[in-house]
C-alpha positions in Angstrom: 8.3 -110.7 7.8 7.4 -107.1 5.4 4.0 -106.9 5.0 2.7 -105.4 2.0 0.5 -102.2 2.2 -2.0 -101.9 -0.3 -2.7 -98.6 -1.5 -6.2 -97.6 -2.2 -6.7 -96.3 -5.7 -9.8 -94.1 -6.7 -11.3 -93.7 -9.7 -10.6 -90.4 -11.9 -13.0 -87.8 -11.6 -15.1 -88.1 -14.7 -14.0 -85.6 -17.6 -16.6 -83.0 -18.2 -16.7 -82.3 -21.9 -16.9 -78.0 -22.1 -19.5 -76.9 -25.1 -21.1 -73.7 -26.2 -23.4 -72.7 -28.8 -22.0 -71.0 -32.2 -23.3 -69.1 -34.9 -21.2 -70.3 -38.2 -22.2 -69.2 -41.7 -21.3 -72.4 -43.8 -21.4 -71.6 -47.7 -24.1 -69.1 -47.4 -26.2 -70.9 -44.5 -26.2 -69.4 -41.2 -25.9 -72.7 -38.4 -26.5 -72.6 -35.2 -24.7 -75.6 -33.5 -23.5 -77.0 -29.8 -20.1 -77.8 -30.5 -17.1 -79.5 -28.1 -14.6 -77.3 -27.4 -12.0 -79.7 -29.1 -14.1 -79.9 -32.4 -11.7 -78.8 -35.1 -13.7 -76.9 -37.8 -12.3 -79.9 -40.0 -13.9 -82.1 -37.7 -17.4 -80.4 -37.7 -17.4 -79.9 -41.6 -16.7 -83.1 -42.1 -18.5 -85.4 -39.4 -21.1 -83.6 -38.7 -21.8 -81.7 -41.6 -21.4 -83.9 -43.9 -19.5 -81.5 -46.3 -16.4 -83.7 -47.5 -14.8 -81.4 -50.2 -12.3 -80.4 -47.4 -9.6 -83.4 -46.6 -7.6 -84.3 -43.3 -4.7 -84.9 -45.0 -1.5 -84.1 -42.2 -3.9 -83.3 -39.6 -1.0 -80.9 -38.8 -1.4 -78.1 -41.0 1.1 -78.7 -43.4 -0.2 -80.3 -46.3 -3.3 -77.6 -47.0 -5.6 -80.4 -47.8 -8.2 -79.2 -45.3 -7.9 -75.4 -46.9 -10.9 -73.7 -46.3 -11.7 -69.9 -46.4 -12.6 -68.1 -43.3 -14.2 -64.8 -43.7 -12.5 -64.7 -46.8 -8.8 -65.4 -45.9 -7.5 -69.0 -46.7 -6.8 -71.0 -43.9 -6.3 -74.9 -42.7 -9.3 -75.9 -40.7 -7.6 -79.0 -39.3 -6.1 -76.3 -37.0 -8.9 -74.5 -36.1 -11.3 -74.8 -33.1 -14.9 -74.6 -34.7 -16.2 -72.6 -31.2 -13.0 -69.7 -31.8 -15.3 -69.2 -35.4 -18.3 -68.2 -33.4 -19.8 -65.3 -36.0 -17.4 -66.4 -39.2 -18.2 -67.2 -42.4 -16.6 -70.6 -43.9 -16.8 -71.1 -47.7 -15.8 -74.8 -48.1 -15.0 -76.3 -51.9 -18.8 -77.0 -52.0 -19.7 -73.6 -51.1 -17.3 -72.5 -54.4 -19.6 -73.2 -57.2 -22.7 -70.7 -58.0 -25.5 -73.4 -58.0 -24.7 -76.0 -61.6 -22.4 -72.9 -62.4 -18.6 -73.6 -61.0 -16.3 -71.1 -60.1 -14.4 -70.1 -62.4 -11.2 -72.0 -60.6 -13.0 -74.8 -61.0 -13.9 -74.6 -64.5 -10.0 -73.9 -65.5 -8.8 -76.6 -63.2 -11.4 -79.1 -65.0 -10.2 -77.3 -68.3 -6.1 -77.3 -67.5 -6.9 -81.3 -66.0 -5.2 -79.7 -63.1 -5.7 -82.5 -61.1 -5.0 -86.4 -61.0 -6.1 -88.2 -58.0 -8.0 -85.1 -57.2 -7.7 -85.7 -52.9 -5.9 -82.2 -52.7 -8.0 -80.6 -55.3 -10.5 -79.1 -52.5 -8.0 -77.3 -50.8 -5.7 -76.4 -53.8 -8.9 -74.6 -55.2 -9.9 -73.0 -52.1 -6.5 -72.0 -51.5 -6.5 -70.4 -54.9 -9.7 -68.4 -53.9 -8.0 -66.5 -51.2 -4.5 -66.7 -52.7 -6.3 -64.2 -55.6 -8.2 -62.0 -53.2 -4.6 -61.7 -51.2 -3.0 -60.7 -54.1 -5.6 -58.6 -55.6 -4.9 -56.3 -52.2 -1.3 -55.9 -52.9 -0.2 -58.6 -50.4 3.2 -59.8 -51.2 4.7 -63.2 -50.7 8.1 -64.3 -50.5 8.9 -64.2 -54.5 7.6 -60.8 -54.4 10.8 -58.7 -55.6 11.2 -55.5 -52.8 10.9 -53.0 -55.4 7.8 -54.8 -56.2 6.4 -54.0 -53.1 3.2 -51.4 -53.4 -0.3 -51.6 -52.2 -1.5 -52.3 -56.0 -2.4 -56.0 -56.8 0.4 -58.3 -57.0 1.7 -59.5 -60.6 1.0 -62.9 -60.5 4.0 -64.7 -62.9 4.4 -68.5 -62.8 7.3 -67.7 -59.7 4.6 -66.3 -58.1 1.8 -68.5 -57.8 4.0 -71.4 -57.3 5.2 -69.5 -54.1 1.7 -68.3 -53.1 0.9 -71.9 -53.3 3.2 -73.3 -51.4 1.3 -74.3 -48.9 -1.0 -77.1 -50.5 0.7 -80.0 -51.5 0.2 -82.3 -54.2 1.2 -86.2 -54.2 0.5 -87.3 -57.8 2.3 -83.8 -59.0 0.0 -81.8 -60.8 1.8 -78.4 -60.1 2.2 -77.7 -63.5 -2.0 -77.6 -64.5 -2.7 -75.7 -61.4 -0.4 -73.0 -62.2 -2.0 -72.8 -65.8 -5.3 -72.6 -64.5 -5.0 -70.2 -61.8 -3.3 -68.1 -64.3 -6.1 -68.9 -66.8 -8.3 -66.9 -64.0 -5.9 -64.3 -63.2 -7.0 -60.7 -63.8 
């Protein structure tokens, strides 16, 4: 007769959750905050913020609903770790406006109607913040003709801003108003 041996199972080590202390500047605010290393800065804007302008969408980074500007430059926060930002400064869609006086974005996207549902609206318009400050320094984009290509700001035609925008995606299809109010804004 086999006789069975039992094998003795331990319990896992318990996980030890890593934090550290960062200094963020959230639409204007300088916060100090003990943050998980795995917080996303979605995450933290979001749930612990309370600053819901920015949407998870994808949670992948490919639908630019969670576009948010870092330091100025546009970028999808579902993909960044909030402790990496230590010392950055995060405008948000909230963080847009100038007090009861919106941006002027917002005005021409409320003007155009350049939105429907209005869930992607927060990172379209953020995304249109840095997309003008990136083509303002001569950045080109992949519509950019080569003989185009200069350190003077970019021309921004309908081609343009359509492929500068590529990145934020909009269900209900709204493509049209947006490109007519970021060129209402457009220098």
């Amino acid at each position: 007769m086999d006789s069975l041996a039992l094998e003795t199972v331990t319990a896992p080590e318990p996980v030890t959750v890593e934090r550290s202390t960062v200094t963020l500047r959230i639409n204007g605010e300088e916060t100090e905050l003990t943050l998980d290393h795995r917080t996303t800065v979605l995450d933290l804007l979001r749930e612990q913020l309370g600053l819901t302008g920015a949407k998870k969408g994808c949670d992948h980074g490919q639908c630019g609903a969670c576009t948010v500007l870092v330091d100025g430059r546009r970028t999808n926060s579902c993909l960044l770790l909030a402790v990496a930002q230590d010392g950055s400064e995060i405008t948000t869609v909230e963080g847009l406006a100038d007090g009861d006086t919106l941006h002027p974005l917002q005005q021409a996207f409320v003007e155009r109607d350049a939105l429907q549902c209005g869930y992607c609206t927060p990172g379209q318009l953020c995304s249109a913040v840095g997309m003008l400050t990136e083509a303002a320094a001569g950045h080109p984009s992949h519509a950019t003709p080569p003989d185009a290509l200069t350190t003077e700001p970019a021309t921004l035609t309908p081609d343009e801003i359509r492929e500068r925008m590529s990145g934020n995606l909009c269900r209900c299809g709204a493509y049209p108003r947006i490109v007519e109010a970021i060129e209402d804004v457009t220098p």
